[in-house]
PQR file with spaces between the fields and no chain letter, atoms N, CA, C, O and H, PARSE charges and radii, in Angstrom:
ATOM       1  N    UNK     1      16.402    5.772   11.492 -0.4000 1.5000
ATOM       2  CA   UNK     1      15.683    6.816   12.252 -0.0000 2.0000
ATOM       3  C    UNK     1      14.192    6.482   12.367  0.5500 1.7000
ATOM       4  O    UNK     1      13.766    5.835   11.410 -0.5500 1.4000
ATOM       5  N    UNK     2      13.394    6.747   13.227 -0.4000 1.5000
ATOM       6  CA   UNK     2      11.990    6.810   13.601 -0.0000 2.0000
ATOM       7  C    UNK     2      10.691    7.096   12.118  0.5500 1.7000
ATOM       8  O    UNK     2       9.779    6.498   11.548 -0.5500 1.4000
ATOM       9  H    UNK     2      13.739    7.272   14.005  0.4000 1.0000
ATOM      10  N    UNK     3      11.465    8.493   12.076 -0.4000 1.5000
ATOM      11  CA   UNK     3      11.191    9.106   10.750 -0.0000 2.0000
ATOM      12  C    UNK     3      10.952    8.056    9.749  0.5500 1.7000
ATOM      13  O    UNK     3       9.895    7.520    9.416 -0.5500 1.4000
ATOM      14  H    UNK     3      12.206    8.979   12.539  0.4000 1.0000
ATOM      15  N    UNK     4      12.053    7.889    9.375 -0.4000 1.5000
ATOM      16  CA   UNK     4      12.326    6.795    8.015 -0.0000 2.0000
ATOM      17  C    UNK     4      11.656    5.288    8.522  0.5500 1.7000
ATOM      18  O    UNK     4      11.359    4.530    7.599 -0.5500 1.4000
ATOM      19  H    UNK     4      12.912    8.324    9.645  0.4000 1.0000
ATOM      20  N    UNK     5      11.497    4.989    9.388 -0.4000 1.5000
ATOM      21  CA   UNK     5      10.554    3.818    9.916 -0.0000 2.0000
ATOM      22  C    UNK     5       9.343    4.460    9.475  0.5500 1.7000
ATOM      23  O    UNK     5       8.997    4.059    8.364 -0.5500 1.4000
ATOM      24  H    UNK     5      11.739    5.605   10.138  0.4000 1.0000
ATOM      25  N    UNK     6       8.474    5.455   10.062 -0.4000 1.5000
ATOM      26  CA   UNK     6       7.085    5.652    9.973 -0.0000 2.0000
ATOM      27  C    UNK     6       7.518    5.816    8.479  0.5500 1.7000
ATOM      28  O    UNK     6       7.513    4.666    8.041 -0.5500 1.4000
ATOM      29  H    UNK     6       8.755    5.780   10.965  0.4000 1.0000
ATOM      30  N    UNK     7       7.786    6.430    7.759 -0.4000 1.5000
ATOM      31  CA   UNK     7       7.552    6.743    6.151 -0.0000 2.0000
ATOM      32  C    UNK     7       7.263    5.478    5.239  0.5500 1.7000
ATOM      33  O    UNK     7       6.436    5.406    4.330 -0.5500 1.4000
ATOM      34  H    UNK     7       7.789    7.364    8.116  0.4000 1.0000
ATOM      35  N    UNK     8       8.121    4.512    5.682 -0.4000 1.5000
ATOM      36  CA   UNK     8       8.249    3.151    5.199 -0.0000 2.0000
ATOM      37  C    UNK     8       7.187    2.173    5.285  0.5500 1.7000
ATOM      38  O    UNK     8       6.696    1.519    4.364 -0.5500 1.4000
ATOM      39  H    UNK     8       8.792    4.570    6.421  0.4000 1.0000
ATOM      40  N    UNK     9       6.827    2.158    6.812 -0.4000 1.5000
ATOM      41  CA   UNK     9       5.397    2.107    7.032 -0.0000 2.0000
ATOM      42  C    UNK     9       3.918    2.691    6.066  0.5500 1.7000
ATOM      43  O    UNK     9       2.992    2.133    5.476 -0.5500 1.4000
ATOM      44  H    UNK     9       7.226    2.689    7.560  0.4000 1.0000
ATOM      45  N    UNK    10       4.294    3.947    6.288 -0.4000 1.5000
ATOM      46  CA   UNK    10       3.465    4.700    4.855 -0.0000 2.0000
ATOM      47  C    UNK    10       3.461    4.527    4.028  0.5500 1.7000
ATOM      48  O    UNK    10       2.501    4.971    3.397 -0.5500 1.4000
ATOM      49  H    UNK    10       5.045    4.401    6.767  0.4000 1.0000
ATOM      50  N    UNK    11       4.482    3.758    3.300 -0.4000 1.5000
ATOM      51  CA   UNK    11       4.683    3.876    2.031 -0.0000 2.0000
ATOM      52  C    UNK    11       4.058    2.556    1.942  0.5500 1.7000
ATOM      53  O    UNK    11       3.214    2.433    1.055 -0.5500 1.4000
ATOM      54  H    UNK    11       5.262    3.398    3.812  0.4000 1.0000
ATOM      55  N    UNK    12       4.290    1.599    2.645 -0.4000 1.5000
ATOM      56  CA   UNK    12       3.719   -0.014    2.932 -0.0000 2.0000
ATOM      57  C    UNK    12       2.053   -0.099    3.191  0.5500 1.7000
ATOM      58  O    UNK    12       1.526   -1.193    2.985 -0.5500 1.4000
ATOM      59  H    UNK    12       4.976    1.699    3.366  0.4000 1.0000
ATOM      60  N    UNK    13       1.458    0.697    3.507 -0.4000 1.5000
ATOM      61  CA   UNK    13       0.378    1.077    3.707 -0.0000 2.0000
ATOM      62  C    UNK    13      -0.633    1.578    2.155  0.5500 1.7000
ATOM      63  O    UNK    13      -1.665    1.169    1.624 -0.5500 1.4000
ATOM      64  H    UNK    13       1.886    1.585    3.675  0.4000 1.0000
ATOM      65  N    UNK    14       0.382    2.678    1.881 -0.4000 1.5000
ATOM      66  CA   UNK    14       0.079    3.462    0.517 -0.0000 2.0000
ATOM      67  C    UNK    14      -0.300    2.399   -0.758  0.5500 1.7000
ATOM      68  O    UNK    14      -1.257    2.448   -1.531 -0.5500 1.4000
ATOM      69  H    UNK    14       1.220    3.010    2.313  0.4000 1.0000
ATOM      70  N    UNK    15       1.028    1.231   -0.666 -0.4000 1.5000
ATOM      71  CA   UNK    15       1.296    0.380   -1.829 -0.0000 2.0000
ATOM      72  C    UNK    15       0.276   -0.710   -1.520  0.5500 1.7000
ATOM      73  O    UNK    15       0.187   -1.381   -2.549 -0.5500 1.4000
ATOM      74  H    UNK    15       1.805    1.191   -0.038  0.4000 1.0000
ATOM      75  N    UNK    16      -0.730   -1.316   -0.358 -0.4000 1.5000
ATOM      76  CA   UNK    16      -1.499   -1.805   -0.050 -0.0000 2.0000
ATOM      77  C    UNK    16      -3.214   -1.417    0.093  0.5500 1.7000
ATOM      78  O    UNK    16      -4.157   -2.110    0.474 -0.5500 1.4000
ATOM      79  H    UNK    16      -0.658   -0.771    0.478  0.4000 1.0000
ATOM      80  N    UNK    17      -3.159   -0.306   -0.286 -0.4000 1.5000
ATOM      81  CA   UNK    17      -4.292    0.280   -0.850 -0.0000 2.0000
ATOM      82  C    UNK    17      -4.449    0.542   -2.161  0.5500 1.7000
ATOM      83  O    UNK    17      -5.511    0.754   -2.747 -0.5500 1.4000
ATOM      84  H    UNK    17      -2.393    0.257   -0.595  0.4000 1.0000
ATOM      85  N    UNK    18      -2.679    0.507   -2.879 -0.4000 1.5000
ATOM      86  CA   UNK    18      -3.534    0.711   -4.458 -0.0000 2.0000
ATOM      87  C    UNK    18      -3.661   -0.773   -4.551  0.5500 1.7000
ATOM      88  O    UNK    18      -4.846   -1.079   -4.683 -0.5500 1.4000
ATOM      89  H    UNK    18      -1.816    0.334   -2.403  0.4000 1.0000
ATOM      90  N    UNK    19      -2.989   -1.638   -4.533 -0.4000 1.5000
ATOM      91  CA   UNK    19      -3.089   -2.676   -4.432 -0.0000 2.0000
ATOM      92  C    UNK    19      -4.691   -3.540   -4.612  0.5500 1.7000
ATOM      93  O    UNK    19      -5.177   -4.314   -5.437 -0.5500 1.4000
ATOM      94  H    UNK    19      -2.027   -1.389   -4.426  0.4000 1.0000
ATOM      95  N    UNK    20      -5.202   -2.792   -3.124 -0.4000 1.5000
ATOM      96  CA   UNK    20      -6.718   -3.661   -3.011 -0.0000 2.0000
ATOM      97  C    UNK    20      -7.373   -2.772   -3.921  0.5500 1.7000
ATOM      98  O    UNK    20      -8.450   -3.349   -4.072 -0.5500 1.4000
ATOM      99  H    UNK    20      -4.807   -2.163   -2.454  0.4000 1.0000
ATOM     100  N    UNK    21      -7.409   -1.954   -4.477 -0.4000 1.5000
ATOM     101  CA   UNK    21      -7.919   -0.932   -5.676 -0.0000 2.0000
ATOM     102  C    UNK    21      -7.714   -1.382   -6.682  0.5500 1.7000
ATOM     103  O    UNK    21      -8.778   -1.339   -7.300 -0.5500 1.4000
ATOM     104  H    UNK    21      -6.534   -1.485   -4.354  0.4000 1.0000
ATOM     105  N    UNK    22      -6.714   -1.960   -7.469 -0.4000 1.5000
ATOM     106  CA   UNK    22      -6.697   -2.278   -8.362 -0.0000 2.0000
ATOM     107  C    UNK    22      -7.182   -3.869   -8.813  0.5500 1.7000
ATOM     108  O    UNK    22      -7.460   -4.210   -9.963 -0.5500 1.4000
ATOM     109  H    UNK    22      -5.849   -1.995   -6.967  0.4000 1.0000
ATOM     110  N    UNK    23      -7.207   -4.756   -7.581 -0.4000 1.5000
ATOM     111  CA   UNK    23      -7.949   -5.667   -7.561 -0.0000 2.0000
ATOM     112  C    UNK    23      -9.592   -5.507   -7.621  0.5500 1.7000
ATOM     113  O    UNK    23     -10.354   -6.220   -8.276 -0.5500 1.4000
ATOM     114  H    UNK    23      -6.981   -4.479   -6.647  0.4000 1.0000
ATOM     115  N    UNK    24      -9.972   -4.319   -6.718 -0.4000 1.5000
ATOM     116  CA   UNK    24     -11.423   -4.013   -6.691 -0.0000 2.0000
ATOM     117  C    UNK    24     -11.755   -4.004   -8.507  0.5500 1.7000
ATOM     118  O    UNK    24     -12.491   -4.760   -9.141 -0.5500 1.4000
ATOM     119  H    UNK    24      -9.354   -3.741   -6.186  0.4000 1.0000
ATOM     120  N    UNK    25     -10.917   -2.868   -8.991 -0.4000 1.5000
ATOM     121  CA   UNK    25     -11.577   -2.679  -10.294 -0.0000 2.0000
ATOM     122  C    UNK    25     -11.020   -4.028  -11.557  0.5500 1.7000
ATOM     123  O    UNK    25     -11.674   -4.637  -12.404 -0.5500 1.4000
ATOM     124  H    UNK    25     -10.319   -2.254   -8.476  0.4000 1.0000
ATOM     125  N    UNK    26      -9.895   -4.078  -11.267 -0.4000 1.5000
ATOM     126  CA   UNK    26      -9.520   -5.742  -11.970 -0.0000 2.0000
ATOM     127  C    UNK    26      -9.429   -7.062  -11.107  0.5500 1.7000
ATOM     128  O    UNK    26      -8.415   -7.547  -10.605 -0.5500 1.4000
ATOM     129  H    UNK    26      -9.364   -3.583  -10.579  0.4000 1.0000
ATOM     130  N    UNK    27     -10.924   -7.602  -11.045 -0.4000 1.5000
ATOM     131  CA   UNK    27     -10.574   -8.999  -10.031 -0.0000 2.0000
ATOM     132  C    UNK    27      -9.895   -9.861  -11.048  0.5500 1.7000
ATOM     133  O    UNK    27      -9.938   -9.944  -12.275 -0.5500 1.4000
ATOM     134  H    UNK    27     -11.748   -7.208  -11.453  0.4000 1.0000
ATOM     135  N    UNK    28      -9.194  -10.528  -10.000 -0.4000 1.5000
ATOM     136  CA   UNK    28      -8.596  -12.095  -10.743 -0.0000 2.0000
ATOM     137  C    UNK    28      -8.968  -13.468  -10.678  0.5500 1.7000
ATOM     138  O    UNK    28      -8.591  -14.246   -9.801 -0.5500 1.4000
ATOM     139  H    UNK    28      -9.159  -10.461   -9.003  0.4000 1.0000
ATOM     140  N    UNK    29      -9.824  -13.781  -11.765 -0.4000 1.5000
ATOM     141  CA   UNK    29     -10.259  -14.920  -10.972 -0.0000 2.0000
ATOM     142  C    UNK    29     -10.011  -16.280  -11.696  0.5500 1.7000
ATOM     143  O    UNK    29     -10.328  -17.337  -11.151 -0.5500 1.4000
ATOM     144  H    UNK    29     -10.130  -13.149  -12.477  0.4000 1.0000
């Protein structure tokens, strides 16, 4: 469904912002 596309999207979005967040506060270097 459309629905469940955009959510998935969101959720892909969501998991790519904590993502660069948790790099911001723990870099890896």
């Amino acid at each position: 469904p459309l629905s469940h596309s955009t959510a998935r999207r969101d959720i892909t979005q969501w998991i790519d912002s904590i993502q660069t967040t948790q790099v911001r506060k723990y870099p890896r270097r």
